[in-house]
C-alpha positions as CSV (number, residue, x, y, z in Angstrom):
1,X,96.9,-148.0,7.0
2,X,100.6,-148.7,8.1
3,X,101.7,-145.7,8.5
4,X,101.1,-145.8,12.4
5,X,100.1,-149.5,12.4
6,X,102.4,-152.4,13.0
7,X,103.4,-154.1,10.0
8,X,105.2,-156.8,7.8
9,X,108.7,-155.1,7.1
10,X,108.3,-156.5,3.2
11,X,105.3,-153.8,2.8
12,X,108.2,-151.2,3.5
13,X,110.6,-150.2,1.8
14,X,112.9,-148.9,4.4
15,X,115.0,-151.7,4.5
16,X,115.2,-152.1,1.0
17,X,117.2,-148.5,0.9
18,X,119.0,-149.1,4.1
19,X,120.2,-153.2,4.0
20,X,121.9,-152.4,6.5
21,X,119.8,-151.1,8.8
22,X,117.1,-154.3,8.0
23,X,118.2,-156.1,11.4
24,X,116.7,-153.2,13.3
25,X,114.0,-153.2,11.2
26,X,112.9,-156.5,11.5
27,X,113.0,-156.2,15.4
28,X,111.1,-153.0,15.5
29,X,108.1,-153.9,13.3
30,X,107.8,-157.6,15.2
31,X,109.0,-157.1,18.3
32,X,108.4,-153.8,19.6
33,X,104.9,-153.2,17.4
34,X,105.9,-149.9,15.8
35,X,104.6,-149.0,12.2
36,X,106.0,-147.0,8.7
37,X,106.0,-143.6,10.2
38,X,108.0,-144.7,13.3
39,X,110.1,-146.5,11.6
40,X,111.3,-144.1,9.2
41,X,111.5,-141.3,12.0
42,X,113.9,-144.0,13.5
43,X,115.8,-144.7,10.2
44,X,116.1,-140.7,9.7
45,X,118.1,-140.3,12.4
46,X,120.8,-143.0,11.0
47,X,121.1,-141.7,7.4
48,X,121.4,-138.0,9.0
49,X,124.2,-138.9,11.0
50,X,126.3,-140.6,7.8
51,X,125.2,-137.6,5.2
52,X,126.3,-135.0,7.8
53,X,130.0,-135.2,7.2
54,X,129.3,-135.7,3.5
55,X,127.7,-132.6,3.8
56,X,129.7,-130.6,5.6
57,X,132.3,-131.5,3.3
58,X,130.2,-130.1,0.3
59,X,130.2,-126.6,2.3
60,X,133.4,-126.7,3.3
61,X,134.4,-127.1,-0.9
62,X,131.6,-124.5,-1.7
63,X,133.2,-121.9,0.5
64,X,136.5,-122.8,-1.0
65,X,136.4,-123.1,-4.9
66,X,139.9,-122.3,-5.5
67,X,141.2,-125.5,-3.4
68,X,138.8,-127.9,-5.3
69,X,140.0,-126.9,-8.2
70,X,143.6,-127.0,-7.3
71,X,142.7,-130.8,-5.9
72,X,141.2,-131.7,-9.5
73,X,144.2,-130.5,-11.3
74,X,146.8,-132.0,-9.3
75,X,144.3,-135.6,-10.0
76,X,144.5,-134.9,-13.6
77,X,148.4,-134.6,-13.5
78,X,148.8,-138.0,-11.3
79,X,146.2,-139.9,-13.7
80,X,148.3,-138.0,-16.4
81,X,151.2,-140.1,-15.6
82,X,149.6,-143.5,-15.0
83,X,147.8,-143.1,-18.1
84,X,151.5,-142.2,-20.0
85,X,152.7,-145.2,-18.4
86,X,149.7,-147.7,-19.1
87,X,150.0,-146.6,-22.3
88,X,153.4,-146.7,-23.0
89,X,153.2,-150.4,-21.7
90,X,150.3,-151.5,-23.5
91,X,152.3,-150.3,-27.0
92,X,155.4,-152.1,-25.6
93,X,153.5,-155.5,-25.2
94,X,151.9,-155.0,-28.5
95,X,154.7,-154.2,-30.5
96,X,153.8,-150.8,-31.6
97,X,156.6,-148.4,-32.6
98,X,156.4,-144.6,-32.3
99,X,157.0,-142.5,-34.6
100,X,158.8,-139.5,-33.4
């Protein structure tokens, strides 16, 4: 059982979500003797603290519909205008003419 046992870190798969967080991995399961569960308790605590703010964000936007949607329009409009402009040069440099 290595859920409480230690273990090779290539029979979890911790590190394979978290590359990032393999160094520590590595350490704890040869050095300090700790197992899956431990681990993972451990590697908890680090994804909680990025997805927080990602989170709170998401509330934040929930609670205020109206100002997503006035961010996604005023998107559209600015990749309105680079799109009219790609455009415009991608017919220039191919020798297209417009009608009207």
């Amino acid at each position: 059982n290595i859920a409480n046992q230690p273990t090779d870190c290539a029979r979890c798969h911790s590190g394979a979500h978290a590359p990032a967080y393999d160094e520590w991995l590595v350490s704890a399961h040869r050095t300090w003797g700790i197992g899956c569960v431990d681990c993972k308790k451990k590697l908890k605590v680090h994804v909680e603290r990025v997805m927080n703010p990602i989170r709170e964000k998401r509330a934040y936007y929930e609670k205020n519909p109206d100002l997503l949607g006035d961010i996604l329009r005023e998107g559209a409009v600015k990749a309105g205008a680079v799109a009219r402009k790609t455009m415009e040069e991608v017919v220039n440099s191919i020798g297209f003419v417009r009608r009207g």
